[in-house]
C-alpha positions in Angstrom: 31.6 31.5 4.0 27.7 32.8 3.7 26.7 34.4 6.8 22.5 34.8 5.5 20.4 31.7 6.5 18.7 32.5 3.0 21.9 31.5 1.3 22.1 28.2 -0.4 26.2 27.7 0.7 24.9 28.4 4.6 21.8 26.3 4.7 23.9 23.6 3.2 26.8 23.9 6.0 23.8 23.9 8.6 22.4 21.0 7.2 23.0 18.4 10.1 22.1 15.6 7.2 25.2 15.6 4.8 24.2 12.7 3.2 22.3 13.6 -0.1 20.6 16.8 -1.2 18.4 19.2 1.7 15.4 20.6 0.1 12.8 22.4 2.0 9.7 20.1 2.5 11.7 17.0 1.1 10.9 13.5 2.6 7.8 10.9 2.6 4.7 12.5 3.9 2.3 11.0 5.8 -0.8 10.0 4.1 -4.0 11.3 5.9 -6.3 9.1 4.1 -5.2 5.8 6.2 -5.3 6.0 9.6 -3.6 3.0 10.7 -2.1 1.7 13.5 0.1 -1.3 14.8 -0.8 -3.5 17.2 1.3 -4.2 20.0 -0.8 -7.4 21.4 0.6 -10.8 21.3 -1.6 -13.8 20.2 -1.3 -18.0 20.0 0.5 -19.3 17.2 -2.6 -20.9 16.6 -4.4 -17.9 16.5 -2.4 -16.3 14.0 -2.3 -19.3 11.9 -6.4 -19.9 11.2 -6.1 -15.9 10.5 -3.7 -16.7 8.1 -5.6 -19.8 6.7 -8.8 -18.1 6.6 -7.6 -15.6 4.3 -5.6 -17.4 2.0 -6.6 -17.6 -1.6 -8.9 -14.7 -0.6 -9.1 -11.1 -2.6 -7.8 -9.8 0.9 -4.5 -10.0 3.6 -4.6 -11.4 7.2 -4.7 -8.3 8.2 -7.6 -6.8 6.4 -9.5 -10.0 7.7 -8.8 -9.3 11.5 -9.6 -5.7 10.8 -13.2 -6.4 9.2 -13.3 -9.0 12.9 -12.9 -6.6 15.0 -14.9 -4.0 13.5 -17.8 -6.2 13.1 -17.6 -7.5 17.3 -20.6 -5.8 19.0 -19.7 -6.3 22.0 -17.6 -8.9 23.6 -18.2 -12.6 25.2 -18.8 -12.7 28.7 -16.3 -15.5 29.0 -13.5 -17.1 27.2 -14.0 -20.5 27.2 
C-alpha cells in the first residue's frame, strides 16, 4: 500500500465515497448568479391555485409570478380582511 497522501492508490483508499471516480473539485457547484431561496410558508389551497391560474398560458411559472408579487408589495395592508 501507498503511504503519501499525494499518491493516487492512497487518496483512493481514503476516499470515504467508493462509489464512482474521486476527483479533486468534482461535483455540481453552486451557481452565484441566482440567489434563491425556498419558502417554508404554507398557504390556502385557494391561494396557490389563482397563483397557478394566473400564470397559466403565460411566458412565466407560478413561481416567477409570486416573486414579481412580492417584490412589487410596498408595504403591507393594515388588515386582512
Amino acid at each position: 500500500m501507498a503511504k503519501q497522501v499525494k499518491d493516487k492508490a492512497t487518496r483512493d483508499i481514503l476516499n470515504p465515497n467508493q462509489h464512482g471516480g474521486y476527483r479533486v473539485g468534482a461535483g455540481r457547484k453552486k451557481d452565484a448568479s441566482i440567489e434563491k431561496v425556498k419558502l417554508g410558508w404554507r398557504v390556502s389551497s385557494e391561494a396557490k391555485a389563482n397563483i397557478e391560474r394566473l400564470a397559466e398560458g403565460m411566458d412565466y411559472t407560478a413561481a416567477e409570478l409570486a416573486d414579481y408579487i412580492m417584490k412589487k408589495a410596498k408595504k403591507a395592508p393594515k388588515t386582512l380582511e
